[in-house]
One Martini backbone bead per residue (centre of mass of N, CA, C, O) as a GRO file, in nm:
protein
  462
    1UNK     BB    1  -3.841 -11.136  10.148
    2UNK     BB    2  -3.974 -11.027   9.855
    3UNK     BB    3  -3.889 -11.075   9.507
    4UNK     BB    4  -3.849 -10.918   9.213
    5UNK     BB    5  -3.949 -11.021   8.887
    6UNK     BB    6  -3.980 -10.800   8.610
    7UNK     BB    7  -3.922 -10.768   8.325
    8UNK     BB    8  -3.772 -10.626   8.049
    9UNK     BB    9  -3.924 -10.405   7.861
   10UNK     BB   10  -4.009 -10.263   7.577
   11UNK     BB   11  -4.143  -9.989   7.463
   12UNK     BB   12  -4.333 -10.141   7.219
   13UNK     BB   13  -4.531 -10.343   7.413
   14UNK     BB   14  -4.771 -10.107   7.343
   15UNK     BB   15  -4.765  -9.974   7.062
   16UNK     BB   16  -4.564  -9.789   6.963
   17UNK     BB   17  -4.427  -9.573   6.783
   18UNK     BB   18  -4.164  -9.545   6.615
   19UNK     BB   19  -4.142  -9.201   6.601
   20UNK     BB   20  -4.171  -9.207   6.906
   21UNK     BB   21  -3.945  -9.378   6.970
   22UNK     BB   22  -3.761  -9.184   6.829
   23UNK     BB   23  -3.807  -8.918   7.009
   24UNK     BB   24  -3.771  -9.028   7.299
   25UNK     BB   25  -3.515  -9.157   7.282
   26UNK     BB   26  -3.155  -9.113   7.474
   27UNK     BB   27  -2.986  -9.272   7.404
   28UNK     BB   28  -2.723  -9.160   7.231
   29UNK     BB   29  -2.658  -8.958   7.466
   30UNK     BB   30  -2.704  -9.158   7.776
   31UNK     BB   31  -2.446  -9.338   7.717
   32UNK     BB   32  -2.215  -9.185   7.917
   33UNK     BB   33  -2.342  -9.274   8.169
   34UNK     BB   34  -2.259  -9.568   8.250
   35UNK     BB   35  -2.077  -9.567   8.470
   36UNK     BB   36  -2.262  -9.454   8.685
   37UNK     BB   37  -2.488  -9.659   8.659
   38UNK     BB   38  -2.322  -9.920   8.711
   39UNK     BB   39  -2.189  -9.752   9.001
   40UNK     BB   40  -2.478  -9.794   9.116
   41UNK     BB   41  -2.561 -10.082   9.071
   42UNK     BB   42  -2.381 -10.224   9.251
   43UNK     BB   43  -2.422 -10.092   9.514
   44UNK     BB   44  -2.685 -10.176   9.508
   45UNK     BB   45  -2.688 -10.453   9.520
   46UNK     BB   46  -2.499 -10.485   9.780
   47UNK     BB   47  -2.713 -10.336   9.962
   48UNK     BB   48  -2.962 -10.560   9.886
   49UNK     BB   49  -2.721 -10.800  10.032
   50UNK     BB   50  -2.716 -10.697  10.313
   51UNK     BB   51  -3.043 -10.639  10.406
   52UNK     BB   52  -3.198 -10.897  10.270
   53UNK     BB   53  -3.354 -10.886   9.966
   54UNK     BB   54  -3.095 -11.004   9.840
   55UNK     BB   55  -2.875 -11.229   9.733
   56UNK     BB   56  -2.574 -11.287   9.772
   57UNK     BB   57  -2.549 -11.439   9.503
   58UNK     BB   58  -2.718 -11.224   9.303
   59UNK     BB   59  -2.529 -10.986   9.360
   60UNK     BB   60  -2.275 -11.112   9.253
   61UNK     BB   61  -2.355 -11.171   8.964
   62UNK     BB   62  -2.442 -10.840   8.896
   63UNK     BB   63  -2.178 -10.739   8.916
   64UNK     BB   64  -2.005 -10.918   8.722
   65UNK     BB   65  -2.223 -10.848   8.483
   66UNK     BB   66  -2.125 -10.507   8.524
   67UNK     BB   67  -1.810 -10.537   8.461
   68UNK     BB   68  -1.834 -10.637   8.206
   69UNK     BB   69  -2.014 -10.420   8.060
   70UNK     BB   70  -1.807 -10.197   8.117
   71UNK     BB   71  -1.592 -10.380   7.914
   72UNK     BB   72  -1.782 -10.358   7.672
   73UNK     BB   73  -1.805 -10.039   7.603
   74UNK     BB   74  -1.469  -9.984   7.648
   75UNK     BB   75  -1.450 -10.162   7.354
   76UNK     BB   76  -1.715 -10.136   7.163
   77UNK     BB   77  -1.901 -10.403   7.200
   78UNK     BB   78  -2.204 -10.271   7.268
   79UNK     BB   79  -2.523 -10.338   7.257
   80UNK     BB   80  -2.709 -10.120   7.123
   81UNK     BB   81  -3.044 -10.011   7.183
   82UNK     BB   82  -3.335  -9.809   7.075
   83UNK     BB   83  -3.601  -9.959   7.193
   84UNK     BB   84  -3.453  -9.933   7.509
   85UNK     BB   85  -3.412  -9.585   7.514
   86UNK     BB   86  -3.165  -9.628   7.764
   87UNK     BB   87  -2.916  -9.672   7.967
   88UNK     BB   88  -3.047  -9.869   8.168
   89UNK     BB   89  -3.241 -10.085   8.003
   90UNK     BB   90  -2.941 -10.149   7.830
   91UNK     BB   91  -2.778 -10.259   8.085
   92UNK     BB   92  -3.014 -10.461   8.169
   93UNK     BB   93  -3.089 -10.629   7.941
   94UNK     BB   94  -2.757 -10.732   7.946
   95UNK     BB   95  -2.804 -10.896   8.227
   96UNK     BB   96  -2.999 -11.091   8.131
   97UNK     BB   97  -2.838 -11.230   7.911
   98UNK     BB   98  -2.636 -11.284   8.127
   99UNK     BB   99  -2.783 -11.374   8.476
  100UNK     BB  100  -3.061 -11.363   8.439
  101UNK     BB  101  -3.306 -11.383   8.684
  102UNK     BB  102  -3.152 -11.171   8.883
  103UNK     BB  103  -3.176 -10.919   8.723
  104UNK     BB  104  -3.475 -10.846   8.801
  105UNK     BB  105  -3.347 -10.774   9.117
  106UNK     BB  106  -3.208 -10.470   9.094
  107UNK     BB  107  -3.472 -10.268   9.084
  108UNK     BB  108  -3.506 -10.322   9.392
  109UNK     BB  109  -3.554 -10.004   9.501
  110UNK     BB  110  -3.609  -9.846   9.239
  111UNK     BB  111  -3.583  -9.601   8.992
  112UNK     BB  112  -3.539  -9.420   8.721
  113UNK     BB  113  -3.558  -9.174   8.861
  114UNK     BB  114  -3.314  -9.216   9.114
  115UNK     BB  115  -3.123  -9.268   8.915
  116UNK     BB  116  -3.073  -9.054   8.717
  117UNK     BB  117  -3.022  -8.847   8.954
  118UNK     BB  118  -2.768  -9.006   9.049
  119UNK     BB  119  -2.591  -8.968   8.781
  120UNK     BB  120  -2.609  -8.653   8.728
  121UNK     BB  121  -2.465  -8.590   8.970
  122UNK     BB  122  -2.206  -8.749   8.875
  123UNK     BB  123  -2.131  -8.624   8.643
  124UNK     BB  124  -2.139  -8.300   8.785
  125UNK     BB  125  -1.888  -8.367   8.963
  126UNK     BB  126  -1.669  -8.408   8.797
  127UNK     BB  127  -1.693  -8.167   8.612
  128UNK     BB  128  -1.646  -8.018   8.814
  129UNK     BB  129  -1.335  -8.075   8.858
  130UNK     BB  130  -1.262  -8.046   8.543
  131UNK     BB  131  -1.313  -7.741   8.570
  132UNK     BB  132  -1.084  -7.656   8.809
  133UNK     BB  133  -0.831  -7.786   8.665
  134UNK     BB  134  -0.862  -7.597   8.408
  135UNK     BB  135  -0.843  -7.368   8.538
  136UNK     BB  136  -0.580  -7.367   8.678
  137UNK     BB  137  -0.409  -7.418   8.430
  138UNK     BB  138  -0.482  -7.112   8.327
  139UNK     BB  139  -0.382  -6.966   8.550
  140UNK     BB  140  -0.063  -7.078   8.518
  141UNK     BB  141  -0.052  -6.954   8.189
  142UNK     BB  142  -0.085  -6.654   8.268
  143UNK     BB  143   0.166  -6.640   8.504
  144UNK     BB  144   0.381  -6.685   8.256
  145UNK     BB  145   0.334  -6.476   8.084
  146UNK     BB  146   0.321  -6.219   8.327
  147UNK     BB  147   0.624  -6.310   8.406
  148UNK     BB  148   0.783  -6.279   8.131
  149UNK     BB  149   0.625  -5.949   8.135
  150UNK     BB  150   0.630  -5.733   8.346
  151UNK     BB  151   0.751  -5.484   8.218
  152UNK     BB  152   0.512  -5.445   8.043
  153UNK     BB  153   0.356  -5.199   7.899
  154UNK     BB  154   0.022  -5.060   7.881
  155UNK     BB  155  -0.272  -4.925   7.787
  156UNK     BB  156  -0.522  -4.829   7.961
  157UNK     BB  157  -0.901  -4.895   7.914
  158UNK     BB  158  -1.167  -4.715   7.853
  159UNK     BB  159  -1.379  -4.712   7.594
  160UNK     BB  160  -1.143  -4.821   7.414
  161UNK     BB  161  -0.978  -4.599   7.574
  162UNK     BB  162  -0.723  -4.443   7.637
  163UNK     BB  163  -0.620  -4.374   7.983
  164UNK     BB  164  -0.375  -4.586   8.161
  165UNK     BB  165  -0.138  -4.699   8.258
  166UNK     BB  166  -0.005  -5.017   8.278
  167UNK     BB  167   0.067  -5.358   8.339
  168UNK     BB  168   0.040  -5.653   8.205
  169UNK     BB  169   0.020  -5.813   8.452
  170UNK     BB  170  -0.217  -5.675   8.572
  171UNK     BB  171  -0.408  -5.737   8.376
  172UNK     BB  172  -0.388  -6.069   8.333
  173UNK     BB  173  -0.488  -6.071   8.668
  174UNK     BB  174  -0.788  -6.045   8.587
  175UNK     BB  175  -0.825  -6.325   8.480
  176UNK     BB  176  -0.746  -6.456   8.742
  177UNK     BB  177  -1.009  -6.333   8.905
  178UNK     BB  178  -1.203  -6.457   8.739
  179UNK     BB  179  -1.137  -6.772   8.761
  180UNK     BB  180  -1.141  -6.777   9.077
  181UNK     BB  181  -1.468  -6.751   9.090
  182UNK     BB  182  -1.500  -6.937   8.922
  183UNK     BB  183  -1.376  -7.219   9.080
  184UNK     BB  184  -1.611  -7.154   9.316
  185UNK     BB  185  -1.856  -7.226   9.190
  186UNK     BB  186  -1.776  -7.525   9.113
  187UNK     BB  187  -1.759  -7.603   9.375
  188UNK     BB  188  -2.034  -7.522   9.470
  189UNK     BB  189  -2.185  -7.712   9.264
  190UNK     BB  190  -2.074  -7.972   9.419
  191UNK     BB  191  -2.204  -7.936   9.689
  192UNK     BB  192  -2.488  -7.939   9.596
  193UNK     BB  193  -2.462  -8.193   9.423
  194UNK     BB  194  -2.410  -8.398   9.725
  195UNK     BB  195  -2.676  -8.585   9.691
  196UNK     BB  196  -2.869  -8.845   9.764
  197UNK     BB  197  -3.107  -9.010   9.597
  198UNK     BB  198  -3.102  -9.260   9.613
  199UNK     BB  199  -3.394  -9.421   9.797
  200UNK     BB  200  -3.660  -9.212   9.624
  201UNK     BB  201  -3.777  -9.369   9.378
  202UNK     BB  202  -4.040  -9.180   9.195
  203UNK     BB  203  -4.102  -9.019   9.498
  204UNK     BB  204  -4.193  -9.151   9.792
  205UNK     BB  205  -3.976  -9.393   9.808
  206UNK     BB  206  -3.981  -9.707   9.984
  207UNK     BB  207  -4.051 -10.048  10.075
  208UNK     BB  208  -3.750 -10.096  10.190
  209UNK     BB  209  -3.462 -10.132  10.398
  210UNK     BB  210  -3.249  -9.948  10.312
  211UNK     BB  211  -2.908  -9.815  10.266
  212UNK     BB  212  -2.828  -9.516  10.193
  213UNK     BB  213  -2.548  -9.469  10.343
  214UNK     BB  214  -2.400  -9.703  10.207
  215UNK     BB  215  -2.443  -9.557   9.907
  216UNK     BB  216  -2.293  -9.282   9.952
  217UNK     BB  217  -2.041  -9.405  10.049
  218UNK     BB  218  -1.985  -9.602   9.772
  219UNK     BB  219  -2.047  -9.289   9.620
  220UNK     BB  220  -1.952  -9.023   9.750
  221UNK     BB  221  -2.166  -8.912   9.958
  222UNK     BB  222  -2.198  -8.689  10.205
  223UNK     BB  223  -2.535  -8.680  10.141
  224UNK     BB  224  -2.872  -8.679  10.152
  225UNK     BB  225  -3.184  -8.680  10.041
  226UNK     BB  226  -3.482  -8.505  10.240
  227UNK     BB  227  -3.653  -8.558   9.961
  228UNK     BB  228  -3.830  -8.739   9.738
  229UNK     BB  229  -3.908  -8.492   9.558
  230UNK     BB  230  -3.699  -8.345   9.509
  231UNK     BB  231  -3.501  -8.501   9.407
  232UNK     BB  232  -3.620  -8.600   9.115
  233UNK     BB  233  -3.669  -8.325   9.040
  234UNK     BB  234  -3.401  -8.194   9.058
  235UNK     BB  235  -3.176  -7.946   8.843
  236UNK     BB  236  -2.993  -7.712   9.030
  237UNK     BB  237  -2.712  -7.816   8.947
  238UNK     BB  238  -2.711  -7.786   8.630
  239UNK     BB  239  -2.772  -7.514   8.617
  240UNK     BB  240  -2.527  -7.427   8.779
  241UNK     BB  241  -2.322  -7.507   8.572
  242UNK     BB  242  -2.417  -7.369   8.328
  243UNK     BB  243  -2.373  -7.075   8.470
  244UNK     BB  244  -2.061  -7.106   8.527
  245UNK     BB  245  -1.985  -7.138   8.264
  246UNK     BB  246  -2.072  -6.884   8.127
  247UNK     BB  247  -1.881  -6.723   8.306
  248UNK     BB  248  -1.632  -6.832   8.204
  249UNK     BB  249  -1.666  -6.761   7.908
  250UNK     BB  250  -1.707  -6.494   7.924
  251UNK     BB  251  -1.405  -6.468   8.072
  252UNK     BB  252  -1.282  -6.566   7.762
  253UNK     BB  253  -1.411  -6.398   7.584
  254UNK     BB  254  -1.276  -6.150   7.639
  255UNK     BB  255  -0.989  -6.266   7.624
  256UNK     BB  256  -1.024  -6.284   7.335
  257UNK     BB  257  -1.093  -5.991   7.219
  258UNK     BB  258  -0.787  -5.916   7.295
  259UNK     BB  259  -0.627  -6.111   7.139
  260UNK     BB  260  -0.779  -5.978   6.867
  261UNK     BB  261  -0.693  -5.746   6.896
  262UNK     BB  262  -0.374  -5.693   7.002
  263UNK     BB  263  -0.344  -5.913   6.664
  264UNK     BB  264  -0.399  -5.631   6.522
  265UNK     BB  265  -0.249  -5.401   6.338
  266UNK     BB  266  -0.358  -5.139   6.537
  267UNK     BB  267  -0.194  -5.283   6.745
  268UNK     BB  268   0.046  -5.498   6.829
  269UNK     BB  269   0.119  -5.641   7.094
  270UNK     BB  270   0.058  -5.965   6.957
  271UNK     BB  271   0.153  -6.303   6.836
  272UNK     BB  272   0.033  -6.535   6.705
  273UNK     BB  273   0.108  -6.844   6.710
  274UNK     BB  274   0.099  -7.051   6.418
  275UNK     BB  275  -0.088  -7.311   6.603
  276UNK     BB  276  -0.334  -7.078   6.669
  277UNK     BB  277  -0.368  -7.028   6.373
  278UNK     BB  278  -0.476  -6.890   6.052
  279UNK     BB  279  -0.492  -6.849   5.741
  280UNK     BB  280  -0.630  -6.709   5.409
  281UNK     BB  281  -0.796  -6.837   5.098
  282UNK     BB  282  -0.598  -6.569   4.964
  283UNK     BB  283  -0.442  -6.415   5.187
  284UNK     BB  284  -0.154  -6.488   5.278
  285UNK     BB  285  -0.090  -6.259   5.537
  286UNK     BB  286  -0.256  -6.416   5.744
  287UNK     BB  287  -0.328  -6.433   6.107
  288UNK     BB  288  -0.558  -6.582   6.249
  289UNK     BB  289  -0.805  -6.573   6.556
  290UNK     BB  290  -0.973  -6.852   6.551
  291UNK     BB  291  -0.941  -6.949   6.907
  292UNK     BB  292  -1.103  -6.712   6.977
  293UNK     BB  293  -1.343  -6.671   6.779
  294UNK     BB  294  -1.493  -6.928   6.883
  295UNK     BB  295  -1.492  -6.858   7.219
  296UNK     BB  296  -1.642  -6.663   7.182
  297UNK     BB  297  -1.946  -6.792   7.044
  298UNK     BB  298  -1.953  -7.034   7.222
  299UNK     BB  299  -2.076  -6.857   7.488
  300UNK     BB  300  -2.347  -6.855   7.303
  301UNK     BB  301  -2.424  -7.176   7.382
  302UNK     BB  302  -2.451  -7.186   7.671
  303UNK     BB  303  -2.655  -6.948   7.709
  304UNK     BB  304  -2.872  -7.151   7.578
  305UNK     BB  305  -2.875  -7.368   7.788
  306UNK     BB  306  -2.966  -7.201   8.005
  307UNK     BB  307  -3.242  -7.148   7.900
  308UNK     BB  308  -3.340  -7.432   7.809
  309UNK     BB  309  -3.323  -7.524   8.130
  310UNK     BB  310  -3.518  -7.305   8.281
  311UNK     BB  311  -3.759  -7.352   8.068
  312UNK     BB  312  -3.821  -7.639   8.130
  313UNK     BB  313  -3.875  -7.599   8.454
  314UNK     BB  314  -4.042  -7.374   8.527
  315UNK     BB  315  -4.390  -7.547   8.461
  316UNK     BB  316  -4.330  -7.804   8.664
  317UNK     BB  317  -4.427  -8.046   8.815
  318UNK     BB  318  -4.448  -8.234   9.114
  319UNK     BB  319  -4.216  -8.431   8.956
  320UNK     BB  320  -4.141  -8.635   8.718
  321UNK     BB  321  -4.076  -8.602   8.396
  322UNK     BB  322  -3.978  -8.583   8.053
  323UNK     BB  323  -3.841  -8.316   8.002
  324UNK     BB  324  -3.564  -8.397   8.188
  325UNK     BB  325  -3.424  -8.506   7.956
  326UNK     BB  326  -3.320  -8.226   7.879
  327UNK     BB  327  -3.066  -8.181   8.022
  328UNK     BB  328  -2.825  -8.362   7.886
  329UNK     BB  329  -2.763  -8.182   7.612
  330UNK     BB  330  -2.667  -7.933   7.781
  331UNK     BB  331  -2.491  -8.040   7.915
  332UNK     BB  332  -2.270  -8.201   7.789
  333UNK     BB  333  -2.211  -7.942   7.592
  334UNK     BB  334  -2.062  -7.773   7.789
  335UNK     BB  335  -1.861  -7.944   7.880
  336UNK     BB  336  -1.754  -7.964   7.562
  337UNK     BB  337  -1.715  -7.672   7.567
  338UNK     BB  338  -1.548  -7.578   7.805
  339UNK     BB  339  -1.276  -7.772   7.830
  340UNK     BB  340  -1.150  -7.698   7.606
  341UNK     BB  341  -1.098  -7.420   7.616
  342UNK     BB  342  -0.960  -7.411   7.873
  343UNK     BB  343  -0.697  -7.582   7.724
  344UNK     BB  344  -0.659  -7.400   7.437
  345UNK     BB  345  -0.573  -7.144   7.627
  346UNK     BB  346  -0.353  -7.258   7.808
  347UNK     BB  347  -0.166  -7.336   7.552
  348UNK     BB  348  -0.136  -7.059   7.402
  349UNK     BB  349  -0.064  -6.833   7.560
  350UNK     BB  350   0.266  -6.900   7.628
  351UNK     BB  351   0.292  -6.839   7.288
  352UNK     BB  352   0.283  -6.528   7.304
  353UNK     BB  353   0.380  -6.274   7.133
  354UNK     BB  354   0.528  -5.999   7.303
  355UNK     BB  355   0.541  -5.623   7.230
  356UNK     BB  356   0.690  -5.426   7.382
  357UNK     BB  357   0.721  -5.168   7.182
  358UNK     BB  358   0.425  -5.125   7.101
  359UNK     BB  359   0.306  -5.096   7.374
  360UNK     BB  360   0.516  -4.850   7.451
  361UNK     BB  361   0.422  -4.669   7.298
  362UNK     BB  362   0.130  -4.653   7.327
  363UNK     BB  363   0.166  -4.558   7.652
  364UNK     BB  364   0.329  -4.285   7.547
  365UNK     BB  365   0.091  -4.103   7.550
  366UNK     BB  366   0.040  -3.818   7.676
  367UNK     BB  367  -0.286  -3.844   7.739
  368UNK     BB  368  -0.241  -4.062   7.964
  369UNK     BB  369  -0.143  -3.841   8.201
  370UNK     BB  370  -0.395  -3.666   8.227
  371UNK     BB  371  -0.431  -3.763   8.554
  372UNK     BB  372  -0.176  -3.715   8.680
  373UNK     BB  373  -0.164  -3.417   8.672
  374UNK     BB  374  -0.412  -3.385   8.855
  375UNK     BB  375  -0.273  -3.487   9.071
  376UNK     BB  376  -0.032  -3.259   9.078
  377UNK     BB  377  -0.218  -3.034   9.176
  378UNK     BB  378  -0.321  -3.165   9.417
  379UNK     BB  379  -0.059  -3.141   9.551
  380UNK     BB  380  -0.054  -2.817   9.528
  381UNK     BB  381  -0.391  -2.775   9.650
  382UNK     BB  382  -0.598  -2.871   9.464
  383UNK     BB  383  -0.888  -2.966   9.377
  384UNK     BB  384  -0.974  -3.221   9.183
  385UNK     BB  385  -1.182  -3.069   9.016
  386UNK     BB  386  -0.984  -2.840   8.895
  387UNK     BB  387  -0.795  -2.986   8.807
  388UNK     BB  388  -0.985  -3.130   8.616
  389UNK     BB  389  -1.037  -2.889   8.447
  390UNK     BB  390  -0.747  -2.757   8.381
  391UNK     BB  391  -0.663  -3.052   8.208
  392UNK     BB  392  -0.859  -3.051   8.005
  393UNK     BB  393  -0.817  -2.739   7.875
  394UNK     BB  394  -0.536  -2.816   7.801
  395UNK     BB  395  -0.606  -3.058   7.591
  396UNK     BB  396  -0.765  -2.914   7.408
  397UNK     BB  397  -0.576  -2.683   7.355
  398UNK     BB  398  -0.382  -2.899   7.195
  399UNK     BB  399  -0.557  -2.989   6.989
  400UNK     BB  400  -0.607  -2.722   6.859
  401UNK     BB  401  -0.263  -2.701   6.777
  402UNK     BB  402  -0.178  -3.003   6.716
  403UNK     BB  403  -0.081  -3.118   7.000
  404UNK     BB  404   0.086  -3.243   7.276
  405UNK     BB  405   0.172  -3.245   7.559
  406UNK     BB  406   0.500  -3.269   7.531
  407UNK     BB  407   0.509  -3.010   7.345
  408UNK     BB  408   0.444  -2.816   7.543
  409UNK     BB  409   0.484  -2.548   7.737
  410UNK     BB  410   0.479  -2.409   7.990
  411UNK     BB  411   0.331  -2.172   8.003
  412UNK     BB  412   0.103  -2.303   7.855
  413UNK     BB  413   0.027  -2.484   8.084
  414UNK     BB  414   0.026  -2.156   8.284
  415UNK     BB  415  -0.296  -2.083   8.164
  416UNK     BB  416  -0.429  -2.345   8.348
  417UNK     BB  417  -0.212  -2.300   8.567
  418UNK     BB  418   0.040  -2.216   8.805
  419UNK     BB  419   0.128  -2.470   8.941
  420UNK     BB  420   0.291  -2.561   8.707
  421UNK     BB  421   0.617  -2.685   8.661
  422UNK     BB  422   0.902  -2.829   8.542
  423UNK     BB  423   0.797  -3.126   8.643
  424UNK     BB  424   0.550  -3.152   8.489
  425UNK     BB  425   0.743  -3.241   8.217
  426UNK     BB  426   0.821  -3.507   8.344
  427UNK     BB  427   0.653  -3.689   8.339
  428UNK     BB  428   0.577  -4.054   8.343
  429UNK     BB  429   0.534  -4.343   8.353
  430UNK     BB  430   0.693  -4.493   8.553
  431UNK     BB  431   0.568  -4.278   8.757
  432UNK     BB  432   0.309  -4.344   8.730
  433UNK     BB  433   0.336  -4.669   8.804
  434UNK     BB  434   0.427  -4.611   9.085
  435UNK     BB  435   0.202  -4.440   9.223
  436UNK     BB  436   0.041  -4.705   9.249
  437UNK     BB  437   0.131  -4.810   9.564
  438UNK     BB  438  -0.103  -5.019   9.615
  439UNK     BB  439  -0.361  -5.228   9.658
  440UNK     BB  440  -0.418  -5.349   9.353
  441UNK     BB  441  -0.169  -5.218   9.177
  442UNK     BB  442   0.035  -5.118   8.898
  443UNK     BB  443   0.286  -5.144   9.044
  444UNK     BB  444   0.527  -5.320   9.066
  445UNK     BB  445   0.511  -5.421   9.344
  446UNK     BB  446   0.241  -5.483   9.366
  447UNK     BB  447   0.247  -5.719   9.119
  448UNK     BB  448   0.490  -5.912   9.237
  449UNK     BB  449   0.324  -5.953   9.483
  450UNK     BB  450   0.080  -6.084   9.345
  451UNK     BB  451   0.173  -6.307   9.171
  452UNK     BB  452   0.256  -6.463   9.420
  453UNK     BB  453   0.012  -6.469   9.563
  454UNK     BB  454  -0.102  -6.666   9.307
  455UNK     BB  455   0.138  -6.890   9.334
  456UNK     BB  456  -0.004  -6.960   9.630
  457UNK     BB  457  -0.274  -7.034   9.577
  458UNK     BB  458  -0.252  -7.225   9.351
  459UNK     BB  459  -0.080  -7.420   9.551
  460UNK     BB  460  -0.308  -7.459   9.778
  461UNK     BB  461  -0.515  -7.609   9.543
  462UNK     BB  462  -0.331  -7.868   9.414
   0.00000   0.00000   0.00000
């Protein structure tokens, strides 16, 4: 079998221009790729010894001299070049330094095109990893929060008015069943990304007898990609990531916002730990929800590298394209801007002071309880909307009088409907929550039994 000795050639070999090489060149961000570039790099050589494509002596050197230079990376002592354009280049280039012309025998039987497509799934398969056991702390620091106020009540809101009264563990819950949903998007986009391109060429295949299943192996992919030009072009594990990342930070932002609200004066739910908090360069008496307020910004930083790469893609013929470079700063800034957040909130949750008795006063609205009255009617044989309009007049009449509901007389009750006896002016919030004993339920008892299955969910995921 005939083995290639390529030369390693600069960009700039064919009279590229400086700032087109400097405006082209990836080494900067695509340097992070290392490790991934590496550990398919030794595959294929071992690859390409084994199938008798290179000797077995040549392999070894290639593997040895790739073993070195992963770990001048890692200890920042590797010469990078910005000439050699990105990290593949340079990484062959300094091969060929330590081993000579061996090294230009590693490139048999793939490109660039297949290299860098096979990092990028790797680096994404990781991402999703990283981004599920995030998920699963935030999960577990929820369940902590929750666990530790069970009892404590709080007003639920639609259109941000007092609605019904809630658990606040039931609220803290509907955050675990979002990050729930998180982390299974994070799985599928790793099931999907699990396929391997390399042994794809730069878009054909390749003409030499490779062991694609070896390489697959070797390197952890369950199976291969069916497709040489699908492979190489193909970008829709990073969109899926990048999508799953958007919607994981919306409800974070979500809950920053609410945060936001909760510890400020006009609610006072929450007092921030001053370690979560900051102070304000005038006035001493504040302390900011600084980490909610960039985690809800910062949400719409994914959200734009969502759109920046959908319309990278939008466009492309196929096979590879050089737009395609362009995928690398949107996923790594995800990566970077995701798992950090996921971690600074595992991290405050826990030590959020919750004022119960603020928040149970908030919840003691009397108007809170109006959704229960019109219960009470339906129970005496009304139909739920005349009930509810019963209770709707009762109300205004209240505000009319500058009254609350708790203040009214029986009688007054029994202007707007006669069904209405001296229980009705009993009723309270602990009735209004136990009332509500169904499955998926903010009674006492519902939420109990949640929080448990929450944290068996949890325990059979880790």
């Amino acid at each position: 079998m005939p083995q290639r000795n390529d030369p390693v050639e600069s960009p700039t070999a064919g009279g590229l221009d400086r700032r087109a090489l400097d405006y082209t060149a990836s080494i900067d961000y695509d340097r992070r790729l290392y490790t991934y570039d590496i550990a398919q790099s030794i595959a294929h050589a071992r690859m390409l010894a084994k199938q008798g494509i290179i000797s077995t002596n040549d392999a070894e050197g290639i593997v040895a001299g790739l073993e070195e230079i992963r770990g001048e990376i890692e200890r920042g002592e590797f010469p990078f070049r910005q000439e050699l354009e990105d990290v593949h280049m340079n990484i062959e280039a300094r091969l060929r330094e330590k081993v000579g012309e061996a090294a230009g025998r590693l490139h048999t039987g793939r490109s660039r095109n297949d290299q860098v497509a096979t990092d990028m799934r790797l680096f994404t398969m990781d991402a999703c990893d990283g981004a599920v056991a995030a998920v699963r702390r935030l999960q577990s620091a929820l369940l902590d929060l929750a666990e530790a106020n069970r009892e404590v009540v709080i007003p639920g809101y639609t259109h941000l008015q007092r609605a019904q009264p809630v658990l606040l563990a039931h609220h803290l819950l509907a955050y675990f069943e979002m990050l729930e949903r998180d982390a299974e998007r994070f799985a599928d986009c790793r099931r999907r990304g699990d396929v391997l391109p390399l042994g794809s060429g730069a878009l054909a295949g390749v003409p030499y007898p490779v062991d694609r299943e070896f390489l697959a192996r070797e390197l952890g992919f369950s199976r291969l990609a069916d497709n040489s030009i699908d492979a190489v072009a193909d970008r829709d594990f990073v969109v899926e990531f990048i999508a799953a990342a958007a919607a994981c930070l919306m409800h974070l932002s979500r809950l920053a916002e609410e945060i936001v609200l909760w510890s400020s004066a006009e609610f006072g739910f929450v007092r921030l730990p001053e370690d979560f908090a900051t102070g304000s360069s005038i006035m001493p008496q504040k302390r900011n929800p600084d980490v909610a307020e960039l985690a809800r910004a910062r949400s719409g930083r994914v959200y734009g590298h969502l759109v920046a790469v959908l319309t990278v893609l939008k466009g492309l013929p196929l096979a590879y394209n050089r737009d395609l470079q362009e995928d690398k700063p949107a996923l790594f800034d995800t990566v970077d801007t995701l798992l950090p957040t996921l971690d600074v909130f595992a991290a405050m949750l826990p030590s959020l002071r919750v004022d119960a008795e603020r928040a149970a006063g908030a919840a003691a609205d009397p108007s809170i309880l109006a959704t229960d009255l019109a219960d009470y009617l339906v129970r005496k044989g009304l139909s739920f909307r005349e009930a509810h309009r019963a209770v709707a007049d009762l109300v205004r009449y209240a505000d009319s009088q500058g009254k609350r509901l708790s203040g009214l007389a029986l009688e007054e009750y029994r202007r707007f409907s006669p069904l209405f006896d001296d229980d009705a002016l009993r009723l309270d919030v602990q009735a209004a929550l136990a009332a509500r004993d169904v499955p998926g339920g903010t009674s006492p008892r519902q939420v109990a039994a949640a929080l448990k299955r929450a944290r068996q969910r949890l325990a059979s995921n880790a």
